[in-house]
N, C-alpha and C positions, 0 to 999 in steps of 0.2 A: 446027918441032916444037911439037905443041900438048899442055900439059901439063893434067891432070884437078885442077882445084881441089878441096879439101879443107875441107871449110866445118866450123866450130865453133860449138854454141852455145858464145852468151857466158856467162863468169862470173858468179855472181848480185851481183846490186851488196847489198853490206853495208847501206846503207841502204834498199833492196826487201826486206830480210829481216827489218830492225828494224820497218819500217810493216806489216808483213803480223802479226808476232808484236804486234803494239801494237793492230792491229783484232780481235786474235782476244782480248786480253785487256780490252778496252771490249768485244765481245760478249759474253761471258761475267759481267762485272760486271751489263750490263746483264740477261739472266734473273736472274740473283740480286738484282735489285733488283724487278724484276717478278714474281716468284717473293713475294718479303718482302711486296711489299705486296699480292698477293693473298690472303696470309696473313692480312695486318692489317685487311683490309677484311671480310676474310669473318666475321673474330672481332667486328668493328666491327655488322655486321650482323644479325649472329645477336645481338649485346649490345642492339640494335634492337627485333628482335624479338620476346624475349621482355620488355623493357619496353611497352609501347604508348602510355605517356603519353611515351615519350621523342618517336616518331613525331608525334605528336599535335604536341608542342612544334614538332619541324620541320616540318609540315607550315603552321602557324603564322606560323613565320619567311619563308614562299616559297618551302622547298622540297621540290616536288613529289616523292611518292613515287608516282606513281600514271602510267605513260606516260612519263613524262621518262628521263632520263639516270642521274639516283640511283636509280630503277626498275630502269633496267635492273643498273646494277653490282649494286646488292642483289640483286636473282635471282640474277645469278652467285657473288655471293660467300656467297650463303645455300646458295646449291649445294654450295660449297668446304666450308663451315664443314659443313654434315651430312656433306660425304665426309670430313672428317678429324677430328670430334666424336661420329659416333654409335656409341654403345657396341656391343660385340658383344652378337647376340642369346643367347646360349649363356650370358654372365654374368648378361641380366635373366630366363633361366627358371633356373636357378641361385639365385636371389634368390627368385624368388614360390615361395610355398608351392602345393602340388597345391591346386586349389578342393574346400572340404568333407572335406579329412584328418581323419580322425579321431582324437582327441584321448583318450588314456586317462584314467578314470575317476579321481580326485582320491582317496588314503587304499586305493588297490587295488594288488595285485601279484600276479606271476605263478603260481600255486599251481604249477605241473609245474616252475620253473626248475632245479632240480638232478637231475630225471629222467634215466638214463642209455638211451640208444637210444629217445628220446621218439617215437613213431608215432602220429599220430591215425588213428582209425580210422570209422567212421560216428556218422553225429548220428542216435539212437532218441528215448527218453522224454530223454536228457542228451546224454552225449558219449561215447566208448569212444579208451579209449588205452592203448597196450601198451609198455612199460619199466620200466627199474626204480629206486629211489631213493624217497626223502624226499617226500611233499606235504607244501603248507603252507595255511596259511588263508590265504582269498582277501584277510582284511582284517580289523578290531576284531570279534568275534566270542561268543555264550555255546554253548558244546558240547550239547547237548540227547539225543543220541546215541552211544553210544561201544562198540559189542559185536558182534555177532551176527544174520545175518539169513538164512534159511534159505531166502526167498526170491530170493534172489541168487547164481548161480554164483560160487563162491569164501566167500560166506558174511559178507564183512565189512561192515560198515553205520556209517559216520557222518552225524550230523547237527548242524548249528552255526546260528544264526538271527546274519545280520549288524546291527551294534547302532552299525553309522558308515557314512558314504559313500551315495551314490545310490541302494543297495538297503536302506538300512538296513531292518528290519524283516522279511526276505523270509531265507528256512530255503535253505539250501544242503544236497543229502547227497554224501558220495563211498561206492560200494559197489563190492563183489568182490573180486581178489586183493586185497585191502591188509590191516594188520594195525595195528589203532589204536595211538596213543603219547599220549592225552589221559580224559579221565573226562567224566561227566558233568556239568553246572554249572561245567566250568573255562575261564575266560574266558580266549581265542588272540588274538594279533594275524596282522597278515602274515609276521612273523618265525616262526611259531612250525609246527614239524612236529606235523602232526595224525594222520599214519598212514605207516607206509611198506608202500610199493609191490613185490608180488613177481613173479613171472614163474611165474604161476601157468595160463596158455595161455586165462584168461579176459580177463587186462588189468585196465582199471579203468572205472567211469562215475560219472559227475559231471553236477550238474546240477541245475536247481529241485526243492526240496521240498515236498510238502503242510507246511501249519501245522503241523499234528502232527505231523510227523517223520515219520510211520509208512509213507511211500511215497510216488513220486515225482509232481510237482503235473499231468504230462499226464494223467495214468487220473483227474483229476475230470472229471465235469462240463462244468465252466464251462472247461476247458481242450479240452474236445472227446473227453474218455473214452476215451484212447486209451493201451493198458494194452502188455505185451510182445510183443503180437502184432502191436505196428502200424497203421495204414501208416506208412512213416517217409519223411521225417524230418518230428518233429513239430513246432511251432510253437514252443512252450517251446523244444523241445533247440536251434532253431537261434537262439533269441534267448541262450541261455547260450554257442552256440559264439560268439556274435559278442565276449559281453563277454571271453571268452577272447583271440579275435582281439588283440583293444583293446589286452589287456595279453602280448602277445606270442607266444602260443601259435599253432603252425602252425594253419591250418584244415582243417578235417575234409574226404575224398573228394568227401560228397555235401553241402558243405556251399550247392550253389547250385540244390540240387533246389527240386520243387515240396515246398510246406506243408501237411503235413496239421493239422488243430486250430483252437484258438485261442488267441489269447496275450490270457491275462486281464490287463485295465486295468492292474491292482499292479503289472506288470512293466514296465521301462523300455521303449520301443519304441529310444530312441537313448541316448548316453551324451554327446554333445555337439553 
């Protein structure tokens, strides 16, 4: 009678289990130590780099950076060093300011800030804006105007000539709904309400003055004679919407139309 062997693997020998757990813990030391010192070189390289008199010195001593062996690991480890040194791009546009931001005007503030339901509305001879509240002076100011102007829907008419800041010397008017809160000869800063604003379905305009107060600086002249009839938007009104802009005020619809006029010399063309 012939019997069917029964074959077994053998048992693992305790010491096949200790050498195989002992190779796998020397491989592992070993990346970590290769790992370290790709670290170290790469930092080592990059400290290299952005010296050159350090290069120079080795280069000095015989050892080659140029073809050789230190060549080569430095490319690599320059390689290392930018993939685990260079900053995200998103923190350095984060950091750089927009090229040519514009910087508001020094001694100036926002005359519309406490307006409720502020709307700009088209840039004509000034600006037109619809809400309601408190204006203020744009900046150090003498009032030259304070009453009544018959040529104006709504009827109200101020004029203040600024006496600080970038425009110093140049007449400011606000006309229509408003209802003055100043006199004539009384000297405003930017703190101070000059008129408040009603909802009178005309709004308000604001804008360059003639020298004399007596109406708005586009119908001279020298500004292109261009009275209520237009064409708009005029030269003057979009160099006032801008200083607007500057100091926070939304911008006007048409505020990227073409110009009709001209912007006499007196007037800033920029503010910074």
């Amino acid at each position: 009678m012939t019997y069917a062997r029964t074959y077994r693997a053998p048992a693992p020998s305790p010491r096949s289990s200790r050498h195989t757990f002992a190779r796998v813990v020397v491989a592992l030391v070993a990346g970590f130590a290769l790992l370290a010192s790709g670290w170290f070189a790469a930092a080592h390289w990059k400290e290299l780099a952005s010296h050159p008199a350090t290069v120079s010195q080795a280069d000095e001593l015989g050892v080659s950076t140029v073809g050789g062996l230190p060549d080569l690991v430095g490319k690599r480890a320059a390689a290392l060093a930018g993939l685990f040194t260079q900053p995200p791009k998103i923190v350095g546009m984060a950091v750089a300011g927009r090229p040519g931001q514009a910087v508001p005007p020094a001694g100036y503030l926002n005359p519309l800030r406490a307006v409720t339901g502020l709307v700009p509305e088209r840039i004509d001879e000034g600006v037109d804006f619809a809400g309601t509240g408190p204006v203020y002076a744009l900046g150090n100011a003498v009032v030259t105007n304070a009453g009544w102007n018959a040529g104006w829907p709504g009827g109200g008419w101020i004029t203040y000539q600024l006496t600080d800041g970038p425009d110093s010397g140049l007449m400011v008017y606000l006309a229509e709904d408003v209802t003055p809160t100043v006199r004539i000869g009384q000297h405003v800063t930017a703190a101070t309400v000059i008129a408040r604003m009603w909802n009178g379905g005309d709004g308000i305009e604001t804008g360059w003055a003639q020298a004399t107060g007596l109406s708005e600086e586009s119908e001279l002249p020298e500004a292109g004679g261009i009275g209520g009839g237009g064409p708009f938007p005029t030269m003057v009104g979009l160099n006032f919407d801008l200083l607007l802009q500057l100091l926070g005020v939304p911008a006007a619809p048409n505020a990227g139309g073409a110009a009709y006029g001209v912007l006499p010399a007196k007037y800033p063309a920029r503010w910074s």
